[in-house]
C-alpha positions in Angstrom: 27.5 -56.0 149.1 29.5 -56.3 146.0 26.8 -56.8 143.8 24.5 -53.9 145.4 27.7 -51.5 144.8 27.9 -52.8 141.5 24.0 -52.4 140.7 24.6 -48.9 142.2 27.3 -47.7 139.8 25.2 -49.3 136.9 22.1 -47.0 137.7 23.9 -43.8 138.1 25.4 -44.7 134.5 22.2 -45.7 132.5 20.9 -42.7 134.8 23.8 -40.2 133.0 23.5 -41.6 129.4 19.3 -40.7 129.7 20.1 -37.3 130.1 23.2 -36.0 128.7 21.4 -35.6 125.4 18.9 -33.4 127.5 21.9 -32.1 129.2 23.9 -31.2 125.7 21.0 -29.5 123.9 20.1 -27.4 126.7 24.0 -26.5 126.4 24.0 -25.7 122.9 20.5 -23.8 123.3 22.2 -21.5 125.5 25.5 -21.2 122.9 22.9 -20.9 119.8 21.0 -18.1 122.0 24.7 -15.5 122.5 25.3 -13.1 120.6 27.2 -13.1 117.5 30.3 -11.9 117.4 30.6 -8.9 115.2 34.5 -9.8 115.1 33.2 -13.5 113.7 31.0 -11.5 111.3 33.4 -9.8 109.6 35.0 -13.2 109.4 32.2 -14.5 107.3 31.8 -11.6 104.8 35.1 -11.6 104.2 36.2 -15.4 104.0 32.6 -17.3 103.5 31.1 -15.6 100.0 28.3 -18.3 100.2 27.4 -17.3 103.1 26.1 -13.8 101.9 24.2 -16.3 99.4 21.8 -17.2 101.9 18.4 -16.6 102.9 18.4 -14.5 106.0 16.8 -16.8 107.8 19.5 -19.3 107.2 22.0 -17.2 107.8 20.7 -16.7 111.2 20.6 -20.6 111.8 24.1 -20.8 110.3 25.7 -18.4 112.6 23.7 -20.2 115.8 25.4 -23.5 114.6 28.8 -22.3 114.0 28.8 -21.0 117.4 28.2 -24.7 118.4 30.6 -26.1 116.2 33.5 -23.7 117.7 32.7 -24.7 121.2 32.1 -28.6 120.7 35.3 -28.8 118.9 39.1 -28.9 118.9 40.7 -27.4 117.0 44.6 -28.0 116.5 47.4 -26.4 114.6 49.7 -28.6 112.9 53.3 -27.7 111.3 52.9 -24.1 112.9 49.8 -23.6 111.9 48.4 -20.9 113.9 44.3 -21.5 115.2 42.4 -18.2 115.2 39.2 -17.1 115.5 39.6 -16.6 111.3 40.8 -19.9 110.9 38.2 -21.5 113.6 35.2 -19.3 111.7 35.9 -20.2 107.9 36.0 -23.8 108.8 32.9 -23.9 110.9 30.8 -21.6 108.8 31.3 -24.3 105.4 31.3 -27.0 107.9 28.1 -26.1 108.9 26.5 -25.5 105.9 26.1 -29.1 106.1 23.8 -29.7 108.8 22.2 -26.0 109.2 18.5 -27.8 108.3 19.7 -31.1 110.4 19.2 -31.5 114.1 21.7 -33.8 114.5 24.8 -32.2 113.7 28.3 -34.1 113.8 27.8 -36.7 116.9 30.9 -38.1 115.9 33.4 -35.2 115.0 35.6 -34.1 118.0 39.2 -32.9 116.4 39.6 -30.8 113.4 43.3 -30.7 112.6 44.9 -27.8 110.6 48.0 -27.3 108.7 49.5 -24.3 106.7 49.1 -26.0 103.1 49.1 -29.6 101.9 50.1 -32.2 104.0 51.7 -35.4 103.2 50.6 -38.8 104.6 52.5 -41.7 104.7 51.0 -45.4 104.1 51.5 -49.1 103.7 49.7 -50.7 100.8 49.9 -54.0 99.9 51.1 -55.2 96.4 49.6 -58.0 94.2 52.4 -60.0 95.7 51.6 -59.5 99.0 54.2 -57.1 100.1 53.7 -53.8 101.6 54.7 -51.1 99.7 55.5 -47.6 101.6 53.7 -44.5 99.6 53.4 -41.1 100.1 50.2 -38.9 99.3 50.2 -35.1 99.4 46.3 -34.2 100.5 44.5 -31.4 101.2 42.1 -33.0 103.4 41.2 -36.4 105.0 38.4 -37.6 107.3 39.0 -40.3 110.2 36.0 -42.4 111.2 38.2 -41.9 114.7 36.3 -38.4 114.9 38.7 -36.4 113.5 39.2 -34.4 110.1 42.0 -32.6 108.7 42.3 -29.7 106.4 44.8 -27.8 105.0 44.1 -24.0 105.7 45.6 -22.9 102.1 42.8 -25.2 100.7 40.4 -24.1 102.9 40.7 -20.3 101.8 40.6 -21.6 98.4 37.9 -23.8 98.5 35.5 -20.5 100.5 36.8 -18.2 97.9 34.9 -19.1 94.6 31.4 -20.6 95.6 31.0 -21.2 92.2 33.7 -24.1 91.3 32.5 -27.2 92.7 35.5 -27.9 94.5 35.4 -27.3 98.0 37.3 -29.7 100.9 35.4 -28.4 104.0 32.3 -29.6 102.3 33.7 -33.0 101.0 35.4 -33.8 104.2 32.9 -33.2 106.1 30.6 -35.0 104.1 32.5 -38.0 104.8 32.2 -37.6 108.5 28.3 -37.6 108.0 29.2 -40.9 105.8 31.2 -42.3 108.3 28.5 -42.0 111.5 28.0 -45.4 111.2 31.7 -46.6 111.5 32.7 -47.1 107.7 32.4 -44.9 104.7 30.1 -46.5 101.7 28.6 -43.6 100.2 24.9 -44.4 102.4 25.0 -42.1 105.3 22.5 -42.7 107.7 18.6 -42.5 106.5 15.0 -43.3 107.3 15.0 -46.4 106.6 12.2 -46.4 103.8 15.0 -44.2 101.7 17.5 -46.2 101.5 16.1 -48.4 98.2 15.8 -45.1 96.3 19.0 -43.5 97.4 21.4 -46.9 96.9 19.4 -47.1 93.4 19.7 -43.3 92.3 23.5 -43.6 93.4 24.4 -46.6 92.1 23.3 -45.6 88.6 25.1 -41.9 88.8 28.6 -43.3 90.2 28.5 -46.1 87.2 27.9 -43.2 85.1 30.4 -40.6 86.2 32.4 -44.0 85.6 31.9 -45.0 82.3 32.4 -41.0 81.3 36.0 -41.3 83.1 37.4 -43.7 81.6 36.3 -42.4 78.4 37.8 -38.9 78.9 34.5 -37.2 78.8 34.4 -33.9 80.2 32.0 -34.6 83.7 30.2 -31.9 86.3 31.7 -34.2 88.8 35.3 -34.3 89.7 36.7 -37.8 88.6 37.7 -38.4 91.5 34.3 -39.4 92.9 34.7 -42.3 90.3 37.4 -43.9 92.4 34.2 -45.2 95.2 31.5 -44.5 96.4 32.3 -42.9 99.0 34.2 -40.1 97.2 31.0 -40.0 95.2 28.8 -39.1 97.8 31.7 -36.3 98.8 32.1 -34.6 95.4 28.6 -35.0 94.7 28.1 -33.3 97.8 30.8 -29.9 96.9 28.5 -29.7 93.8 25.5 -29.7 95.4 26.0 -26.7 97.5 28.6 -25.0 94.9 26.8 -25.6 91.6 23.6 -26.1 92.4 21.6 -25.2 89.2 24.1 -27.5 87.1 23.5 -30.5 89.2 20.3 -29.9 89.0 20.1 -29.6 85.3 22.6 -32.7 84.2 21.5 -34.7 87.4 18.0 -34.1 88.7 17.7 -37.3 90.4 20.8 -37.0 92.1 20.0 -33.8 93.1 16.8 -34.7 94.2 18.2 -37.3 96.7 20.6 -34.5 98.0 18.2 -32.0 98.7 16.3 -34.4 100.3 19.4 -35.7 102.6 20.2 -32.3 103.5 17.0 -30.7 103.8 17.9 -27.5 101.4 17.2 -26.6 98.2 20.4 -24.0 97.4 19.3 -23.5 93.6 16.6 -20.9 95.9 19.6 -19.8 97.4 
């Protein structure tokens, strides 16, 4: 009896795991098919400039997958920080300009935290002695392969505001989480298999170079700071690819290449 109970509960769970992914999308068909807010549109004038950089087409697509984003996530206000539909919009709108070509979305992302400016994190790091030192980082956003991200709104607004600057943390944080589907962040998010030799080459070669330029106080397209891993490489490369497309282009076409490809967009068009 035990066993047939048992044998029971396991087919009504392989049963549930074959069609909530039926069950999900036909959710999000239904949220991707409402109409837009014109509250929410206003939002993204107003807060999103490269939004209004779009083809009309995409724009469409993007406004269909923030209203997905807003209802899969969390959102949370942190040190007093207030969550609105401005605050909820702005975020989901960049956030989505990740994925607006890619069916899969963020599987993994459940929690988007949010506080007022720059938040400070405290860590344990251990010394070449061996002893743990305590330190203290002031960010402006991180990304937890735990499924959660968190911005700082002050950055946020900034980041929207000039489409032009390369420097956006919505983008790079997020592009971690894409990184970090598999469990870890390396700079390889998931691929076709057959890609992975080209993109681990291209990469390799551009992060040695943004590298070598670094430490020899070169003025670089990229922000230093994806010199630090490769993993913050694939981040800031990332910012630049959808800020400063033409650039990237131009100094890195292979890079770019292996971008567009990874994203499925092409925003020098844009």
């Amino acid at each position: 009896m035990a066993f047939l109970f048992a044998f029971g509960i396991a087919a009504l769970v392989i049963a549930w795991l074959a069609t909530e992914p039926f069950l999900r999308e036909r959710r999000r068909r239904r949220l991707r098919a409402r109409p837009f807010p014109e509250a929410w549109r206003a939002i993204l004038r107003q807060r999103v400039p490269l939004y209004r950089r779009l083809p009309v087409a995409l724009q469409r697509r993007l406004r269909e997958d923030v209203q997905v984003f807003i209802a899969d996530k969390d959102f949370i206000g942190c040190d007093g920080q207030e969550i609105t539909d401005e605050v909820r919009v702005t975020i989901a709108a960049q956030a989505s300009l990740l994925v607006v070509n890619r069916e899969r979305g963020f599987p993994g992302l459940n929690t988007i935290l949010v506080y007022p400016a720059a938040f400070v994190v405290e860590r344990l790091r251990p010394e070449p002695s061996g002893v743990l030192q305590e330190t203290r980082q002031v960010l402006s956003g991180e990304s937890w392969s735990r499924g959660q991200v968190v911005l700082s709104w002050e950055d946020v607004l900034a980041g929207a505001a000039d489409p032009g600057d390369g420097r956006n943390v919505v983008i790079h944080e997020l592009a971690h989480q894409l990184d970090q589907e598999k469990g870890f962040a390396n700079g390889a998010p998931m691929l076709e298999r057959h890609r992975y030799a080209r993109w681990s080459h291209v990469m390799a070669v551009e992060f040695a170079r943004l590298r070598e330029q670094s430490l020899a106080g070169q003025p670089t397209l990229l922000s230093d700071y994806g010199a630090t891993e490769p993993a913050e490489f694939f981040a800031v490369a990332s910012e630049v690819f959808f800020e400063q497309p033409g650039r990237l282009s131009a100094e890195h076409p292979a890079l770019y290449d292996e971008l567009s490809r990874y994203y499925r967009l092409d925003p020098r068009a844009w």
